[in-house]
N, C-alpha and C positions, 0 to 999 in steps of 0.2 A: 289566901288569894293565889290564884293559878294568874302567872304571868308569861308570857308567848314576847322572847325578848329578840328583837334583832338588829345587829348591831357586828360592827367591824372587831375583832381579837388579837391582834398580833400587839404586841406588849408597848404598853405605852399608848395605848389607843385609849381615847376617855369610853367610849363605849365600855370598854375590856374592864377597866377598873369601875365603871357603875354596873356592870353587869356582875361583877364578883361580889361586891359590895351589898348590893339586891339578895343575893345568891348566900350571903351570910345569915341575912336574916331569917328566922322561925318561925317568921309570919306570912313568908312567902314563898312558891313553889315555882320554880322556872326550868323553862324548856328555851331555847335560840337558834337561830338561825345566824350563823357567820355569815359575815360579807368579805372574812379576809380571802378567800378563793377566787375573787372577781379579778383583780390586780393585786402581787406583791408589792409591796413599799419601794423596791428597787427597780420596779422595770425600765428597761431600758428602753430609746425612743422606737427601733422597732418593733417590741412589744407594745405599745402605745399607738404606734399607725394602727396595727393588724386589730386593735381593740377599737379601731373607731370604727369598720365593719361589724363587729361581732356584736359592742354593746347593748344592739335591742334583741338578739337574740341570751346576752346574757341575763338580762334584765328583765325578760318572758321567764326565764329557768329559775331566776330567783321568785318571782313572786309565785311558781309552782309549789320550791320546797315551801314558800310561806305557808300555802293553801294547805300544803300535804301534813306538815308540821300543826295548823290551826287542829284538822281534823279530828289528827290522832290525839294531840290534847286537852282540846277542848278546854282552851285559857279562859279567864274572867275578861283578861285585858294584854290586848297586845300594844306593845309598847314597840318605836323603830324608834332610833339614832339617826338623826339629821334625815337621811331615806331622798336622796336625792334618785335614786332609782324608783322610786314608785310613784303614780300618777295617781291624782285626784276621783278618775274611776278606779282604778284596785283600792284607797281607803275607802272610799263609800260601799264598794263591797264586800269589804270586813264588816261594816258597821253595820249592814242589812241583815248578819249573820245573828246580829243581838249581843255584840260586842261592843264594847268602848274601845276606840283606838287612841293612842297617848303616843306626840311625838318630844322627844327629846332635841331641842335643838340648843346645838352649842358657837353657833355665828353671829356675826354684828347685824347680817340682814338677811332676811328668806326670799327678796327677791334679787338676792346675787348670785347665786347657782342654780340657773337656770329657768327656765319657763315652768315645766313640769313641777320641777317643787314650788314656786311659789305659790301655783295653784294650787297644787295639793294639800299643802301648810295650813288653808281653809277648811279642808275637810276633815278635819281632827277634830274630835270629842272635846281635848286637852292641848294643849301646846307647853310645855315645861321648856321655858329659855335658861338660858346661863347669863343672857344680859337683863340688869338693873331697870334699862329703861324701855324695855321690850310691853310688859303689860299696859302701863299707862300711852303707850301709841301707838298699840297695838290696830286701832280702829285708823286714827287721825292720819297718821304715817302710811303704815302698809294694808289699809283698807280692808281688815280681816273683821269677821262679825264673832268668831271663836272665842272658847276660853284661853286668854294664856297667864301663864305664873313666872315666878323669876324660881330657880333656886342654882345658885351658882356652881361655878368650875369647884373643884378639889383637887384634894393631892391622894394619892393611891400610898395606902400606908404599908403594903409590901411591893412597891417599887420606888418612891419618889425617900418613904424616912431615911435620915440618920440618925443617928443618939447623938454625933458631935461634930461640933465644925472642921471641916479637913485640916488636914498637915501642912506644909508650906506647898502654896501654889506654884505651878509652871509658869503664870501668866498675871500680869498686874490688872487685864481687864478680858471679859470673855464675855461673849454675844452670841447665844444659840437661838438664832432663829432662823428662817428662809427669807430669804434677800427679796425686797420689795422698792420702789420706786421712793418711796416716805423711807425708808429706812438706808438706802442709798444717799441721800438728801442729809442724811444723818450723819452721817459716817463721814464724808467729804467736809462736813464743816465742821464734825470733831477733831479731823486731821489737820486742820488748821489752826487750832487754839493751842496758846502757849502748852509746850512742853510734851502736847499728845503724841507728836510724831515718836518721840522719843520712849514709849511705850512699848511694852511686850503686848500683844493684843491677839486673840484666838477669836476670829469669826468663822461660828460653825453652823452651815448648812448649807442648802442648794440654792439656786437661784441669784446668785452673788456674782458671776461672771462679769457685769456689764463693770463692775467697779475694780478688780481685783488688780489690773496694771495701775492704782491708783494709790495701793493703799503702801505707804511706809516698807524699811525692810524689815522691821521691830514686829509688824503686824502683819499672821500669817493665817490664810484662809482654809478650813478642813471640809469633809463634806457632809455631808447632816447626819445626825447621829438620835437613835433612837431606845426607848426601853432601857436598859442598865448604863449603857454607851452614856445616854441623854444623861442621866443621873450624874453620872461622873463626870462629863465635863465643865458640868454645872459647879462644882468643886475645883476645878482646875484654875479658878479666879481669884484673886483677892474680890475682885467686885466683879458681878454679873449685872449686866445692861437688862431692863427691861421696859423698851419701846413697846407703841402701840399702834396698829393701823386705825388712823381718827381719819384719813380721809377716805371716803367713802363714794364713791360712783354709781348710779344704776340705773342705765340708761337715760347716762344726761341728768339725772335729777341727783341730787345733794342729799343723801342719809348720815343718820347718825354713823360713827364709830366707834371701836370697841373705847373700856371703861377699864376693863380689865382683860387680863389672858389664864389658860392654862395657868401658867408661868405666875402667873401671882401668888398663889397659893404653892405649888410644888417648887418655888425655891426656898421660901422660908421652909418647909419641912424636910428637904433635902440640906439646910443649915448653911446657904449662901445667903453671902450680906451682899444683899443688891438694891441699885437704885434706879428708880421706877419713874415711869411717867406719873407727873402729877396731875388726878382727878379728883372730885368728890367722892365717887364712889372709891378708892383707893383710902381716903381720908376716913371713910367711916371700917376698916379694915385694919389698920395699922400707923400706932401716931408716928408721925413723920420725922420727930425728932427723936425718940427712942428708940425704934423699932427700925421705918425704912423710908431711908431720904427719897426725896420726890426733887422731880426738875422738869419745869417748864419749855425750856429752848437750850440749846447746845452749849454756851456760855455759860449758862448754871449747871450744868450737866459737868462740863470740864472741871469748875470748879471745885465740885464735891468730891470728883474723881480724885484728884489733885489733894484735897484736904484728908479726905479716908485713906489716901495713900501713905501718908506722911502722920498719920491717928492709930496706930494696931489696933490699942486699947478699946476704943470707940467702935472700931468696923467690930472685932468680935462681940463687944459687950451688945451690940446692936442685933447680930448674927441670934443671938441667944436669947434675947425679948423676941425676937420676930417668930422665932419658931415657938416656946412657949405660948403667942399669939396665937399660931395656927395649929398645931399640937395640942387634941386632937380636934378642936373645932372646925377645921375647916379642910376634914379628911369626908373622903366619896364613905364612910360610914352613918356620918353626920348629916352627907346628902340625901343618903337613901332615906334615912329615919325621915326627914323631911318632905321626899317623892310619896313617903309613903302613907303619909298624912293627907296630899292630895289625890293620891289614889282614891283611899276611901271614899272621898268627896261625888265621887262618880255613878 
């Protein structure tokens, strides 16, 4: 199978690690198109103005290399990554060409980044989500008549493994995500439950501004870290926080949210004992009491915190079923065998 993949690369990108993964396999031949040349991960806000001029011109020049890239290899199936740059007329133009188009999305909803993708979302062959409950409302919810499948997030087994749980941590709690409204909300009322002030606390990423005169002196804000950085800070915790954005907005109207993250999979394999939002879909992942505590609202959250602090025994024994869990079931090798199953399907 000749596959025409395009997709973001700068390390740590889930594109980057299903695109390698794809790229392993013997059954299949890929050619890609980067998107990491659109914007660096770090631009600063006036590289950001000067890009809100330029993007439909960058956006005309990406779907060039597409066309040019289609040409000369003459794919079975071109596959994009989320593809919020492309519009509903360029996939029906792939597809007129006697192609299957296959989009990979990895968000809680396709009508939250923007008008263009949502409509474009429709015009796929395929649709492969990373959420559970993406197919079944798929029609009801986001009013789509397409195919779509679930097969979920992973972990990148040469960037996210360890073989062993880290050494003594910097930190009794550490939180690597980008700061959001629901997770702000978080944060303010774990800093009020006995004993959290008094906490070492590492929150790492961007977007955390509105809270940062807020939080403890024990608790110190970094700024977002990616690819090896990510890995390792994820390590620098006795316990890594793993929240979920469940509310969800789109224009005015009420959707689902996430179920899981990234972050679900690539801390067990990276061999952090962390405690996770409690869902169903998390339950059929990893049992709660062996593997990785779950917590409801902030008071169950504190307490667990609180009890694995004062348990060694437990957090690691727990650290070591979680990753045996996901090691290597729930590595992007395991994803692909799976994408590759619905390929065929086409």
């Amino acid at each position: 199978m000749k596959l025409l993949f395009v997709g973001e690369t700068w390390q740590g990108a889930q594109a980057r690690s299903l695109r390698e993964a794809l790229t392993r396999r013997d059954d299949i031949t890929i050619a890609d198109v980067s998107l990491g040349h659109l914007m660096p991960r770090r631009a600063d806000i006036r590289a950001r103005i000067v890009r809100r001029f330029t993007r439909r011109a960058e956006h005309a020049a990406l779907k060039r290399e597409v066309l040019h890239q289609f040409d000369d290899f003459e794919p079975d199936i071109v596959m994009i990554y989320k593809g919020v740059q492309f519009d509903a007329d360029f996939i029906d133009g792939l597809r007129r060409r006697s192609v299957r188009v296959v989009n990979v999305f990895p968000d809680y909803s396709p009508h939250a980044f923007g008008d263009d993708l949502a409509a474009a979302i429709g015009a796929y062959d395929l649709v492969i989500s990373t959420k559970t409950f993406h197919p079944d409302r798929w029609s009801s919810i986001y009013g789509y008549s397409n195919r779509c499948v679930c097969v979920p997030h992973g972990y990148d087994p040469q960037l996210h493994f360890r073989s062993d749980i880290a050494g003594e941590p910097a930190f009794d709690v550490v939180l690597v995500a980008s700061g959001r409204p629901e997770y702000y909300e978080m944060i303010d009322a774990l800093i009020a439950q006995h004993r959290m002030a008094d906490l070492r606390v590492a929150i790492v990423g961007n977007s955390w501004e509105p809270i940062v005169g807020r939080l403890p002196a024990g608790w110190r804000k970094f700024p977002g870290k990616f690819g090896v950085s990510y890995v390792d800070w994820l390590r620098r915790g006795r316990i890594v926080l793993a929240p979920l954005h469940t509310r969800v907005v789109v224009k005015g109207v009420l959707q689902p949210g996430d179920v899981d993250t990234a972050r679900t999979y690539e801390l067990a394999a990276a061999y952090a004992f962390f405690i996770h939002r409690r869902t169903p879909a998390l339950a059929a992942l990893y049992d709660e009491d062996r593997e990785v505590p779950t917590f409801d609202d902030v008071p169950e959250l504190a307490a667990k915190i609180l009890h694995y602090l004062d348990h060694d025994d437990e957090r690691v024994a727990m650290a070591h079923a979680a990753h045996a869990r996901a090691v290597p079931a729930y590595s992007f090798d395991a994803r692909a065998a799976e994408i590759k199953t619905w390929l065929d399907t086409l």
